[in-house]
VOBA-1610 file (N, C-alpha, C; in pm, whole numbers, padded with zeros to 5 digits, always signed):
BEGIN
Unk+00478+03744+16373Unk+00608+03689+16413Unk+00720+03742+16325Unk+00698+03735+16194Unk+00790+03789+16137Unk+00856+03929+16142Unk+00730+04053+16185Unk+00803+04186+16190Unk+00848+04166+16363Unk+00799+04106+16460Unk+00894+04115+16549Unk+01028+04054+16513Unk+01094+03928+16475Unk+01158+03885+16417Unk+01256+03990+16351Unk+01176+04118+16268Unk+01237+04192+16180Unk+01314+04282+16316Unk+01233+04310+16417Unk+01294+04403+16501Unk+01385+04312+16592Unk+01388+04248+16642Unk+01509+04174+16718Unk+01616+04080+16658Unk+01605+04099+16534Unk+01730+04077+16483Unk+01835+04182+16478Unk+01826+04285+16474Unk+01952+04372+16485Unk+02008+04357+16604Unk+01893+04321+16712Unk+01968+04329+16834Unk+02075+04201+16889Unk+02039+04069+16830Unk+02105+03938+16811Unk+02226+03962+16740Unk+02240+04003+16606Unk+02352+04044+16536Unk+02427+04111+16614Unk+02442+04241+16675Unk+02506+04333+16790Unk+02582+04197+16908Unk+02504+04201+16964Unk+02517+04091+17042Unk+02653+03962+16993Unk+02562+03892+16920Unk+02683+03865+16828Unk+02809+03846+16810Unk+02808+03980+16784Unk+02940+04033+16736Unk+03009+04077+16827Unk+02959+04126+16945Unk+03022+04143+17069Unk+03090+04021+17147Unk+03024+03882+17134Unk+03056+03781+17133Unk+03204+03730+17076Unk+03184+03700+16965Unk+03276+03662+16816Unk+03382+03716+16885Unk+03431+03869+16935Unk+03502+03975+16926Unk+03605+03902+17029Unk+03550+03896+17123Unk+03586+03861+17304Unk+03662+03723+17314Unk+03552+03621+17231Unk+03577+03475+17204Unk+03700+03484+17108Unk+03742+03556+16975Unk+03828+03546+16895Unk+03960+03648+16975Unk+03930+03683+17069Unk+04061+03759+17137Unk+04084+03946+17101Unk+04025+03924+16991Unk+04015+04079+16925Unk+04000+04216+17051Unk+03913+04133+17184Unk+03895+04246+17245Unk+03898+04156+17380Unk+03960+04229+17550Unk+03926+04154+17613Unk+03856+04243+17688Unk+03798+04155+17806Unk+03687+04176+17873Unk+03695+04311+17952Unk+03812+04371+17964Unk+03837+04509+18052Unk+03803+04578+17932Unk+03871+04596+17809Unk+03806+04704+17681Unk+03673+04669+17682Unk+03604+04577+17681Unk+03482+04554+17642Unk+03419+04664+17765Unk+03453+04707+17894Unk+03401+04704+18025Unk+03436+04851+17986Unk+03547+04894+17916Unk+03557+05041+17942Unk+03436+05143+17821Unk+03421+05030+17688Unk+03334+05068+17651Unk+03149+05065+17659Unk+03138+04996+17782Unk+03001+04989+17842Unk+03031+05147+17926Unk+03140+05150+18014Unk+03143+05282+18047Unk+03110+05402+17944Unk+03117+05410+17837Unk+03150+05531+17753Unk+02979+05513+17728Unk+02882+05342+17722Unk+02784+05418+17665Unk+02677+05422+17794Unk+02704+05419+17915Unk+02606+05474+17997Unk+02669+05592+18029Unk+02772+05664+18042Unk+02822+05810+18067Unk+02836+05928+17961Unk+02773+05856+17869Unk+02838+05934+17718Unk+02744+05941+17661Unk+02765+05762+17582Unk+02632+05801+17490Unk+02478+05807+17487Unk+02403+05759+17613Unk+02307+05742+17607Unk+02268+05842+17671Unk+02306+05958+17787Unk+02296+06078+17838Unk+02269+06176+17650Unk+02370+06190+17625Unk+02353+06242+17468Unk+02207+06196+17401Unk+02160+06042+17350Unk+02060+06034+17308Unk+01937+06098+17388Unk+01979+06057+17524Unk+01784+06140+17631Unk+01801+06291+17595Unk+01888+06338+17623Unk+01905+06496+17567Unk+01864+06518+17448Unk+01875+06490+17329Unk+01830+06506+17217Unk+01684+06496+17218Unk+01660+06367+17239Unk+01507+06334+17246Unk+01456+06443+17272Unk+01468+06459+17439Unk+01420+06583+17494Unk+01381+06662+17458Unk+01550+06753+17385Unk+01525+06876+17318Unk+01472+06919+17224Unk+01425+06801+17168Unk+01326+06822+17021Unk+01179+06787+17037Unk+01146+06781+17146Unk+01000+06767+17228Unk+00937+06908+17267Unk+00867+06954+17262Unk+00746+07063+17298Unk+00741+07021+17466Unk+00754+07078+17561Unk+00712+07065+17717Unk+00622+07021+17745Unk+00502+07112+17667Unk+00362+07034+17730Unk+00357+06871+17622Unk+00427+06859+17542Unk+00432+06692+17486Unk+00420+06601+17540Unk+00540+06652+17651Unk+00594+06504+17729Unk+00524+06538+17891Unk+00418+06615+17899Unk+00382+06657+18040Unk+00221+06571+18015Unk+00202+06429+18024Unk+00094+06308+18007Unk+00041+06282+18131Unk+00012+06404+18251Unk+00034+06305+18382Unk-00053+06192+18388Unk-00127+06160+18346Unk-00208+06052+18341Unk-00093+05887+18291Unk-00088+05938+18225Unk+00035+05807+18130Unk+00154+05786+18261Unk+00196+05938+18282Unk+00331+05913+18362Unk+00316+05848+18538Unk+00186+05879+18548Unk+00163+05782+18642Unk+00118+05666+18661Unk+00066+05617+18565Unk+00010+05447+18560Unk+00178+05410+18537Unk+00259+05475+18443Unk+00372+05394+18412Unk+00490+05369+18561Unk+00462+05524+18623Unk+00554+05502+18670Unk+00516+05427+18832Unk+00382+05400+18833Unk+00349+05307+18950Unk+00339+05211+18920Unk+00371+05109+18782Unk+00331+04986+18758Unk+00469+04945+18741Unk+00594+05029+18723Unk+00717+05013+18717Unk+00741+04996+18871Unk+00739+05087+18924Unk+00758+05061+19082Unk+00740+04966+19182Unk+00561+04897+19114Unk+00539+04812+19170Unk+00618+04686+19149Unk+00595+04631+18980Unk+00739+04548+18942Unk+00872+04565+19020Unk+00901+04650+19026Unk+01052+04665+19081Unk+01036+04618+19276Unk+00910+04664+19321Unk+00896+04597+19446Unk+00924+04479+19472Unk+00814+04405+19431Unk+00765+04314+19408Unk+00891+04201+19387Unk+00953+04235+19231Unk+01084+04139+19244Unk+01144+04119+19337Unk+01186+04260+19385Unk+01275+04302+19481Unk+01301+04168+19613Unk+01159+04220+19621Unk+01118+04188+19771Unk+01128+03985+19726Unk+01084+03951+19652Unk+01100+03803+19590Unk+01258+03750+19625Unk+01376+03846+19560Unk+01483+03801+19515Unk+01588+03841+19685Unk+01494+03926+19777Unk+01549+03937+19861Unk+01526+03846+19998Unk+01387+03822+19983Unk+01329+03722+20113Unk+01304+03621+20102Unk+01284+03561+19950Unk+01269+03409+19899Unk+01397+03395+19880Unk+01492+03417+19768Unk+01607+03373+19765Unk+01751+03399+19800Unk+01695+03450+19969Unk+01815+03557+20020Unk+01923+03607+19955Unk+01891+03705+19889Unk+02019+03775+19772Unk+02038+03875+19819Unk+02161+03935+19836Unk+02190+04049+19918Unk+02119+04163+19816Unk+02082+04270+19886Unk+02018+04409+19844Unk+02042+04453+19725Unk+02200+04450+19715Unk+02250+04547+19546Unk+02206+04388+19459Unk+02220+04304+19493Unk+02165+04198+19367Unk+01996+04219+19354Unk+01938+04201+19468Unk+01801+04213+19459Unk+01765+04369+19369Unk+01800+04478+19419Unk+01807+04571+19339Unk+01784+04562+19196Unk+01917+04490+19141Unk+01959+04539+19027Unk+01842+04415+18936Unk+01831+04264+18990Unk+01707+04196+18951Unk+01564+04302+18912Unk+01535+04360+19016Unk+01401+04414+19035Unk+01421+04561+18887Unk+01567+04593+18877Unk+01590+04709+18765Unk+01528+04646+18640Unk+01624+04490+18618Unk+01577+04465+18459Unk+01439+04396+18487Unk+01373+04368+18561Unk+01205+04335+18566Unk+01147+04456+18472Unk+01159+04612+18555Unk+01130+04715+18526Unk+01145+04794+18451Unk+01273+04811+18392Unk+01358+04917+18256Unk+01306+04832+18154Unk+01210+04906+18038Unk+01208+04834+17948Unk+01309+04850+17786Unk+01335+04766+17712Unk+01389+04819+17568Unk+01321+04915+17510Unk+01254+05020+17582Unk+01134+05116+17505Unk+01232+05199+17398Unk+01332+05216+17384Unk+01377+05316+17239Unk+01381+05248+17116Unk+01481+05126+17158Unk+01508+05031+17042Unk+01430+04924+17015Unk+01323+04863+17103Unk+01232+04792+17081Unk+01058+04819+17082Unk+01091+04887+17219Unk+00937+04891+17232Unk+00871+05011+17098Unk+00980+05096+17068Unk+00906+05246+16997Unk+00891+05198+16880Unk+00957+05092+16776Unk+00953+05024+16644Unk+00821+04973+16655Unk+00754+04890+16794Unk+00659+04771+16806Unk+00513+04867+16812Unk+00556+04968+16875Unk+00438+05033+16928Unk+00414+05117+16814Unk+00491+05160+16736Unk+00490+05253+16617Unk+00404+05156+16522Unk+00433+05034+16478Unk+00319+04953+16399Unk+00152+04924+16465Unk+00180+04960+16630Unk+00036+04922+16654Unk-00083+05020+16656Unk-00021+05172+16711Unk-00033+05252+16782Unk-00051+05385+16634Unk+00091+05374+16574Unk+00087+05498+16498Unk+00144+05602+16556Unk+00144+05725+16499Unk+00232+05829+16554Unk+00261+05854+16681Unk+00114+05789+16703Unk+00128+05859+16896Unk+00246+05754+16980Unk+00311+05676+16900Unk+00393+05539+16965Unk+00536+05667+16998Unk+00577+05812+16968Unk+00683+05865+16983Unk+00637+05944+17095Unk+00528+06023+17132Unk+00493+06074+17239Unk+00495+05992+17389Unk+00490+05829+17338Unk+00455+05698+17459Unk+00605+05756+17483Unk+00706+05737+17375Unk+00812+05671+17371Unk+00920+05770+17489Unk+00850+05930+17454Unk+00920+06019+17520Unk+00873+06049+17702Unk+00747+05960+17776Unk+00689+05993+17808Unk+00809+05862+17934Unk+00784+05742+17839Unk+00849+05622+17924Unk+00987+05681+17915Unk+01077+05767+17829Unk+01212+05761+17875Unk+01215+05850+17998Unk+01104+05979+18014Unk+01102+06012+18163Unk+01102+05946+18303Unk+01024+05861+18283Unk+01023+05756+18439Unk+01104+05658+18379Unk+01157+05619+18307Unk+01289+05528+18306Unk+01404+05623+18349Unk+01448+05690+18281Unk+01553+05752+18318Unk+01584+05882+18425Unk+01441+05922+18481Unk+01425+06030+18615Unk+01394+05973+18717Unk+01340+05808+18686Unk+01272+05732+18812Unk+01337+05568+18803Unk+01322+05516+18755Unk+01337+05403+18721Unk+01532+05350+18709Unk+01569+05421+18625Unk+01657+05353+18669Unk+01805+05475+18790Unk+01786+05564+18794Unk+01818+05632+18891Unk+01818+05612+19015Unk+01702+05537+19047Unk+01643+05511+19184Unk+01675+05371+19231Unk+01726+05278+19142Unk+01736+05149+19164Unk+01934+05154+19149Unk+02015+05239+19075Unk+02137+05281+19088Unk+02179+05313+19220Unk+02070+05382+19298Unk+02116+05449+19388Unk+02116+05359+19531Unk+02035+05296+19494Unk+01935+05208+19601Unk+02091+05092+19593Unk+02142+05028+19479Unk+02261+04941+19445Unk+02383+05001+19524Unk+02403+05138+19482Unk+02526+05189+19538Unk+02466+05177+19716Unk+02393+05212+19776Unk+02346+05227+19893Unk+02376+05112+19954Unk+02318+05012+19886Unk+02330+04862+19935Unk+02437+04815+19973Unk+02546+04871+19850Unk+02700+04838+19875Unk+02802+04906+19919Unk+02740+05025+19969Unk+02784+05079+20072Unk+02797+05072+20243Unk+02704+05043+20250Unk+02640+05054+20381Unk+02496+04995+20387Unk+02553+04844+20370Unk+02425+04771+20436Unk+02329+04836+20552Unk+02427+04880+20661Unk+02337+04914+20831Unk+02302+05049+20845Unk+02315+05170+20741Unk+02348+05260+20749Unk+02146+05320+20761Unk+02182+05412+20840Unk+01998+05449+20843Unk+01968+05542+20760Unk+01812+05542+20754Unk+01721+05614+20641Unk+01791+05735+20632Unk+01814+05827+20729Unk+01900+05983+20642Unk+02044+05934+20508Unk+02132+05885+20629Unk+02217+05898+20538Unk+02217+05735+20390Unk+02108+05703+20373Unk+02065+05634+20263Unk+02044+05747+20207Unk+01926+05829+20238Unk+01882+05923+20149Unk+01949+06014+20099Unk+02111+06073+20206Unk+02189+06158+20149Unk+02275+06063+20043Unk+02318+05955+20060Unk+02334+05860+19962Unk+02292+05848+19822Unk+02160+05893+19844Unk+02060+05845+19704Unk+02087+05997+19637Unk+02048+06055+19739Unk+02056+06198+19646Unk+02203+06238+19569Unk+02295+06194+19658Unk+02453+06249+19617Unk+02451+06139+19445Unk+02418+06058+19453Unk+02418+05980+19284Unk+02355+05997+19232Unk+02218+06067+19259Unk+02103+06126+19192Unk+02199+06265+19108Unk+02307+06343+19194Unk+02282+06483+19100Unk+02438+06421+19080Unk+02498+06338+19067Unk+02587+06320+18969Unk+02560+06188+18838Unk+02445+06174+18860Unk+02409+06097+18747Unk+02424+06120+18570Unk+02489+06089+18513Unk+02513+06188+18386Unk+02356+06120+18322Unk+02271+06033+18337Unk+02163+06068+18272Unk+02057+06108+18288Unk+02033+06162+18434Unk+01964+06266+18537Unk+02019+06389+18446Unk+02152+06451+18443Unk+02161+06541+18411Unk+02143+06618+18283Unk+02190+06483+18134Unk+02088+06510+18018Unk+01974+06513+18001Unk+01915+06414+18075Unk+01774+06502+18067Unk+01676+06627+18130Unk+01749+06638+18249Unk+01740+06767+18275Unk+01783+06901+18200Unk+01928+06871+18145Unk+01917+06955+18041Unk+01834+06991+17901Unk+01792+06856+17852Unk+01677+06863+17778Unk+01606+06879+17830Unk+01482+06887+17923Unk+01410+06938+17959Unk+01427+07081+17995Unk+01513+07150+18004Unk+01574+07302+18023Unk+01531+07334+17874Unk+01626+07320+17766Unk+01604+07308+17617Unk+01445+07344+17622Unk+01372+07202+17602Unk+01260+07210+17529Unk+01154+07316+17642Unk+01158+07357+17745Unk+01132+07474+17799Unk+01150+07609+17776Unk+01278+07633+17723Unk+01297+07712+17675Unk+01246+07733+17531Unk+01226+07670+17454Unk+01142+07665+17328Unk+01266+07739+17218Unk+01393+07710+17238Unk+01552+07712+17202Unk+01560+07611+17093Unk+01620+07632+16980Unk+01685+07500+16878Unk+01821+07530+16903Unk+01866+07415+16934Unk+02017+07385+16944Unk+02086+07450+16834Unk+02218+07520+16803Unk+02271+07540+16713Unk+02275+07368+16640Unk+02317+07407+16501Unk+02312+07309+16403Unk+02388+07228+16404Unk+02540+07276+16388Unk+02636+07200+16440Unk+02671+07149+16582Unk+02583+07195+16661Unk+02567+07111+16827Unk+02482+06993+16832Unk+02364+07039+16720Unk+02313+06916+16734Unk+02344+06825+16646Unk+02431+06853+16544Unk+02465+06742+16488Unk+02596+06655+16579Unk+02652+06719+16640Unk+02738+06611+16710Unk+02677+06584+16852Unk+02575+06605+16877Unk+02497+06539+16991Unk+02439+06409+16921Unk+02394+06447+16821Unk+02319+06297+16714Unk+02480+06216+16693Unk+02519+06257+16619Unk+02683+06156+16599Unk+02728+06086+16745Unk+02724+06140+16816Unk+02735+06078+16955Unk+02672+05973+17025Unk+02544+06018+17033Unk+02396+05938+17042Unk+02369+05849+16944Unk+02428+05826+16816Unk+02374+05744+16722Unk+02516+05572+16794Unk+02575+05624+16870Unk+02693+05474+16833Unk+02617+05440+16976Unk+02524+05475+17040Unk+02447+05453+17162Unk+02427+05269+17148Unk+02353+05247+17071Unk+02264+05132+17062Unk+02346+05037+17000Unk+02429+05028+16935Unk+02527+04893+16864Unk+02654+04892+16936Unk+02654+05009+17017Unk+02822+05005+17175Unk+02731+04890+17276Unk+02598+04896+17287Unk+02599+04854+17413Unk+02515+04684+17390Unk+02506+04674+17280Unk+02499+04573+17223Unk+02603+04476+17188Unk+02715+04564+17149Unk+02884+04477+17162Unk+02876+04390+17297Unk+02856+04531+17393Unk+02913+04499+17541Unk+02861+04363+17600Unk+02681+04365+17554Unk+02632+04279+17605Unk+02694+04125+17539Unk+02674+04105+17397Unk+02763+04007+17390Unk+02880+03978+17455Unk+02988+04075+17434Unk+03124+04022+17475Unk+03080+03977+17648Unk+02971+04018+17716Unk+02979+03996+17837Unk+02946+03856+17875Unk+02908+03812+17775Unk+02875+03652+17744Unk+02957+03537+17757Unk+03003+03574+17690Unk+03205+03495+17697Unk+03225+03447+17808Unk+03225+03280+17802Unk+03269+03186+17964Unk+03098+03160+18036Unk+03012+03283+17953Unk+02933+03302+18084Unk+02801+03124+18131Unk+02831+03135+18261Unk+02758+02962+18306Unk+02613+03007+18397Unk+02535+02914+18337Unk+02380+02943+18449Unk+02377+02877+18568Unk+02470+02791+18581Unk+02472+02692+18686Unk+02425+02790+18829Unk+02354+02733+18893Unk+02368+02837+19061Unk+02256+03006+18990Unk+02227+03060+18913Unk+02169+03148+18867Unk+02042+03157+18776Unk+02015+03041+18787Unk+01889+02961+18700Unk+01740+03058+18761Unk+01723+03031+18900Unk+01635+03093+18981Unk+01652+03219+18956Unk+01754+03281+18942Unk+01750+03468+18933Unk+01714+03509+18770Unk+01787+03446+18719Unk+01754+03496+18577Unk+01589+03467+18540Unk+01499+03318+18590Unk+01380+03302+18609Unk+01308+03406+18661Unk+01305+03455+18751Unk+01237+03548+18801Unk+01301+03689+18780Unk+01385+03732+18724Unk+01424+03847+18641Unk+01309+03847+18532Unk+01342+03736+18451Unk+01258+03719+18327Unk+01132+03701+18321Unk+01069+03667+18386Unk+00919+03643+18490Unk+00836+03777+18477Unk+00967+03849+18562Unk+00911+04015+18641Unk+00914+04085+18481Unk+00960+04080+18432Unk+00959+04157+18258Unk+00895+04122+18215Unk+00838+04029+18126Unk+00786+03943+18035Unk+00617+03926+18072Unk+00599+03909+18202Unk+00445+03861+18236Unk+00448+03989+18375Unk+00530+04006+18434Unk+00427+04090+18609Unk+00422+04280+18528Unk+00560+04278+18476Unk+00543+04424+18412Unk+00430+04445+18362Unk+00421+04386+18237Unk+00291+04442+18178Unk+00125+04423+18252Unk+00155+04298+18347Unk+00008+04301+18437Unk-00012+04382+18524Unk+00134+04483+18533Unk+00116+04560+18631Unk+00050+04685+18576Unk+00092+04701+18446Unk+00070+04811+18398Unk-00117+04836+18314Unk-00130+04690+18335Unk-00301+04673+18280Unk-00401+04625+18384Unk-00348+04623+18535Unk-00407+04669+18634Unk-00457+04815+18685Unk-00309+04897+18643Unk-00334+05040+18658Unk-00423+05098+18577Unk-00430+05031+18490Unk-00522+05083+18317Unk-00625+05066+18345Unk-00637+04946+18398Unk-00814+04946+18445Unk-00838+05032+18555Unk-00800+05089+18679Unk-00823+05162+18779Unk-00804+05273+18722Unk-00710+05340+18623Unk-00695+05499+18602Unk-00681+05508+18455Unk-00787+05478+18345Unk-00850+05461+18257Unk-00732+05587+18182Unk-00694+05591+18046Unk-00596+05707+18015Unk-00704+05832+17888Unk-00684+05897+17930Unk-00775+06021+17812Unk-00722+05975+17704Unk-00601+05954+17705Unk-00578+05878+17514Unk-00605+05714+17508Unk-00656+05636+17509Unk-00631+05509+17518Unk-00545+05488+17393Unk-00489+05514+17306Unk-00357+05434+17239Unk-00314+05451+17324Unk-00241+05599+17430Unk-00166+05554+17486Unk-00124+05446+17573Unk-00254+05420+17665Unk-00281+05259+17708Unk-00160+05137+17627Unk-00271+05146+17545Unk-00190+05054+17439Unk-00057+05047+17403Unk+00017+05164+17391Unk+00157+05146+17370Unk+00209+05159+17510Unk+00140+05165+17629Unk+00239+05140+17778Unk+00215+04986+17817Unk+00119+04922+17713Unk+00093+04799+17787Unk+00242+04697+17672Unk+00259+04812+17518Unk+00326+04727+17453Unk+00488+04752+17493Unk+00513+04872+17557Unk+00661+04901+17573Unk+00664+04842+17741Unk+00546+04762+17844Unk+00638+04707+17968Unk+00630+04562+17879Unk+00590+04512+17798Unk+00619+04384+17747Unk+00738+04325+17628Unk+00833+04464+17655Unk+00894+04366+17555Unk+01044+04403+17681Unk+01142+04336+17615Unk+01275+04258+17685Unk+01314+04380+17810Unk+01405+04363+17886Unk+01465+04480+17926Unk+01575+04541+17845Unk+01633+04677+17908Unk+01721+04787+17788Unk+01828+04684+17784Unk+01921+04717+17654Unk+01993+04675+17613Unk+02118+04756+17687Unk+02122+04804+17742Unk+02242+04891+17866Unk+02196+04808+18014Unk+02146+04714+18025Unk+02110+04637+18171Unk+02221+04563+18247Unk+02299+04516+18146Unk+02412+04459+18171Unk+02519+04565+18218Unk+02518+04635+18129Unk+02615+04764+18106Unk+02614+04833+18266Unk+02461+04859+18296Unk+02436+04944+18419Unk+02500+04855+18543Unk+02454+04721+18544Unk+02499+04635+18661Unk+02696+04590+18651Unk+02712+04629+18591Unk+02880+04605+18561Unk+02997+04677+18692Unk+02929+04787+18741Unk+03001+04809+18843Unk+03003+04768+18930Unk+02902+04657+18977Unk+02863+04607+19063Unk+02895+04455+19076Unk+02957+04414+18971Unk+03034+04275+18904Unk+02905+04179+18894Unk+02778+04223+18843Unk+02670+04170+18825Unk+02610+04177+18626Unk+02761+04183+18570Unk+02687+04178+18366Unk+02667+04072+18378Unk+02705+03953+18379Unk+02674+03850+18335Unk+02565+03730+18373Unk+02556+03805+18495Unk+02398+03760+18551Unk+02337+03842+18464Unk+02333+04018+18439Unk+02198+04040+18348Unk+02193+03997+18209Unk+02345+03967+18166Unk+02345+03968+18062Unk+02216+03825+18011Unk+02298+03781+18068Unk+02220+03589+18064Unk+02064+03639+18052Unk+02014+03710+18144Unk+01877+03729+18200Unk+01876+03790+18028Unk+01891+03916+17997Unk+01866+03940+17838Unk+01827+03905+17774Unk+01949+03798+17753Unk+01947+03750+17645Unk+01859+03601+17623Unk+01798+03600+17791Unk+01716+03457+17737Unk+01561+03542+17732Unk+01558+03670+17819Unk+01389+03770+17773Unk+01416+03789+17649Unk+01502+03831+17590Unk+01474+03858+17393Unk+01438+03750+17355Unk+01482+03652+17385Unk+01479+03461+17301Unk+01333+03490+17333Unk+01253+03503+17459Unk+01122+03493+17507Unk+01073+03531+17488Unk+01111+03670+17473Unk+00960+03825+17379Unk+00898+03788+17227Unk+01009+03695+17155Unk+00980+03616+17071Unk+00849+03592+17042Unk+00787+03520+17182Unk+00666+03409+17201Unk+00567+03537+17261Unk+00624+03616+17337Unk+00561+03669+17471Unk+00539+03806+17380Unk+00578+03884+17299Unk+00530+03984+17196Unk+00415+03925+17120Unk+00432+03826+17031Unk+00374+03777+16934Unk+00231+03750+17004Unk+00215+03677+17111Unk+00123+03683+17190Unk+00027+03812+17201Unk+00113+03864+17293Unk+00070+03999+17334Unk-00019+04088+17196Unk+00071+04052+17066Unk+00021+04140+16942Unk-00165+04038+16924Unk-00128+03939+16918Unk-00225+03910+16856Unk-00346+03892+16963Unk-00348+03945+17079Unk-00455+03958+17198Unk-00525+04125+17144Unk-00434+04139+17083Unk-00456+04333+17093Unk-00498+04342+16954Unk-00466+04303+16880Unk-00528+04287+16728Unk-00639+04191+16724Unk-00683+04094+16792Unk-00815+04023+16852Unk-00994+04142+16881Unk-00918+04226+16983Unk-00951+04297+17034Unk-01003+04424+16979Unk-00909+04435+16837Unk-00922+04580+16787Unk-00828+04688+16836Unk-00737+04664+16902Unk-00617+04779+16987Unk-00497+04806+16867Unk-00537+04717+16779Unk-00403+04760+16694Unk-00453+04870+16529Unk-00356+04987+16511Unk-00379+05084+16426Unk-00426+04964+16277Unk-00521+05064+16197Unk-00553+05042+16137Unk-00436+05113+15996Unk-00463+05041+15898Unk-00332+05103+15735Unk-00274+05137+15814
//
């Protein structure tokens, strides 16, 4: 309890302070909104690129890993979906964006710290493996599926799909990582001073979007949203990871740590940009809420999880 503790406290502090900021007037809710823009268009395109480019090709090429993950994500994201759309008639771009934070996990800033104590080195290969189907599948596909929704409820399967695709290739974090993946193909080191202001860039990633989520807090009421944030938090916390240790048992992984660190990065909170992502859609403060009560929960629902796997023998030894 305590080293999780150690890891989700930075993220409470952020939070926080994003709070304090909004509440004391220092910042209002449109600055707060323009800087969630800067870190899904800016900075976090910058961090997947980096990653990327400092990866070996065949590193991050796991197909075994990348498919248990990215069908146990999918299924989660169904699954909610289909919950938040036919049980609690919620129009499409809400059901959507529910079924996103079920699915997107905190894998950079949470899950790669958690999995790095259980797992060991191999917790950075998991780490680069999940930002592929998060950020080429996962959350691309559920953006697009949102914009679609709120576009054109009646609109048929082609022009959905020309839909999906037209936000697919203007996605700025489709396109950093495609460029990192160009990079680490090429077997290229960035000039020095490129990559140092790709890192300077990428480093204000994780405490921008941590502001945001706090300040998005401010006023914010559960009344009428109790049921969504429940089953947001539901689909993260307990169906993610059962989804992902269903697949484990049917398609067994040649590394089993890796196992282990896909069963530890779908169990912890969703990304800390969840809020950030649903903001165009005038849906932060529904995720935010949802967040910030899965971090309060990963609390119980990590600590758990650790000590089933250290029971077991799944956790690194020294």
């Amino acid at each position: 309890m305590g080293f999780v503790l150690a890891v989700t406290l930075p993220i409470y502090l952020g939070m926080a302070l994003g709070f304090a900021a909004v509440r004391l007037g220092w910042l209002d809710a449109a600055e707060v909104r323009t800087l969630g823009k800067y870190t899904v268009r800016i900075g976090m395109p910058a961090l997947l690129f980096r990653s990327l480019a400092h990866q070996s090709l065949d590193t991050v090429l796991q197909t075994d890993y990348l498919l248990v993950y990215a069908l146990a994500s999918l299924s989660t994201m169904g699954l909610v979906g289909l919950v938040a759309q036919r049980l609690l008639h919620r129009p499409r771009t809400l059901a959507v964006l529910e079924a996103l934070g079920a699915a997107g996990s905190n894998s950079m800033f949470l899950g790669y710290p958690l999995a790095l104590q259980v797992v060991g080195p191999v917790a950075g290969l998991a780490l680069a493996l999940c930002a592929l189907v998060e950020n080429l599948l996962v959350i691309p596909l559920a953006l697009a599926l949102a914009e679609t929704g709120t576009a054109a409820q009646n609109a048929g399967l082609a022009q959905r799909l020309r839909d999906y695709l037209h936000q697919l290739v203007r996605n700025p974090l489709i396109l950093a990582m495609l460029a990192g993946l160009l990079v680490s193909a090429s077997g290229l080191q960035l000039p020095t001073g490129v990559d140092k202001f790709v890192f300077m860039t990428a480093s204000a990633t994780s405490p921008v979007a941590l502001f945001v989520i706090g300040g998005s807090l401010v006023g914010l009421r559960l009344q009428g949203i109790r049921s969504d944030i429940a089953l947001i938090v539901l689909g993260k916390l307990l169906l993610h990871p059962l989804c992902v240790l269903g697949l484990l048992w049917l398609v067994p992984l040649a590394k089993p740590e890796l196992g282990t660190a896909a069963l530890l990065f779908a169990a912890v909170p969703m990304m800390s940009i969840y809020p950030v992502l649903a903001q165009r859609h005038g849906h932060e403060r529904l995720c935010a809420a949802a967040l910030l009560v899965a971090t309060l929960g990963s609390l119980l629902s990590i600590a758990l999880g650790l000590a089933l796997l250290q029971a077991h023998g799944f956790v690194a030894q020294g």
